[in-house]
N, C-alpha and C positions, 0 to 999 in steps of 0.2 A: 168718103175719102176723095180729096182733089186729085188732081193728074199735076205733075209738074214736070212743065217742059224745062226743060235743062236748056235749049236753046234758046227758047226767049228769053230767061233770067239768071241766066250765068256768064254774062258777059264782061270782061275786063273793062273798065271804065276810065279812058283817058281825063275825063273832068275830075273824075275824083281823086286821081292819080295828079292833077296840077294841085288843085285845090291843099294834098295832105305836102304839098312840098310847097307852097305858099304860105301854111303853114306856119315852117316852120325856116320863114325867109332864105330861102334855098335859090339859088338858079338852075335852070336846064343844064346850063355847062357843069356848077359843081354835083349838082345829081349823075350826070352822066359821069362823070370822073370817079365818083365815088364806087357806082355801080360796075365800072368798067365794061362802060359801051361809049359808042362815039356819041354826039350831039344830036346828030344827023337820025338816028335811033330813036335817042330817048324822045325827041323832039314827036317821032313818029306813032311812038308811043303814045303820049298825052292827045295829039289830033284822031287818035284812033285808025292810023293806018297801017298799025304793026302790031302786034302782041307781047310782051316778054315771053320770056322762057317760064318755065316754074321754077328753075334758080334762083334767074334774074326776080321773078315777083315774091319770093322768100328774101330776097335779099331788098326790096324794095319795100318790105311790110317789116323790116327790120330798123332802115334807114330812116321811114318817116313814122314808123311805131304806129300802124293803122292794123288790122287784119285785113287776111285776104280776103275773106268774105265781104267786107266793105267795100276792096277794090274790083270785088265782080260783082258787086250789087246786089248780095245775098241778105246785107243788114244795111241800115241807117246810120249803127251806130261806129265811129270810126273809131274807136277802142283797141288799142294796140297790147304789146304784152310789156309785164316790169320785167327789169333787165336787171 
């Protein structure tokens, strides 16, 4: 059985986190609006110098329909839920 470090591979992923709102032709301002955070945030968000909350990234795996496991780089596959 392997060891899995949780630190090296559960980490929130600002790339992935543009990429699923590029998507779905979105801007940083209407994501941020929608999520209800400032720009300044979200923005920090996607460069990887802030984290969301676990609210905020349920409510961000809601928004651009990916899992969270995708947005912490647990899977490949960016597979969201039906609604």
């Amino acid at each position: 059985m392997s060891s899995f470090n949780y630190k090296e591979n559960m980490d929130f992923s600002g790339k992935r986190l543009q990429l699923s709102r590029k998507r779905i032709k979105m801007t940083q301002k209407e994501a941020a609006e929608k999520l209800g955070v400032s720009l300044s945030v979200y923005s920090h968000y996607e460069h990887g110098i802030a984290r969301p909350t676990y609210k905020t990234l349920y409510k961000i795996c809601i928004l651009f329909n990916v899992s969270a496991d995708y947005l912490l780089g647990l899977t490949d596959e960016m597979v969201g839920y039906e609604r």
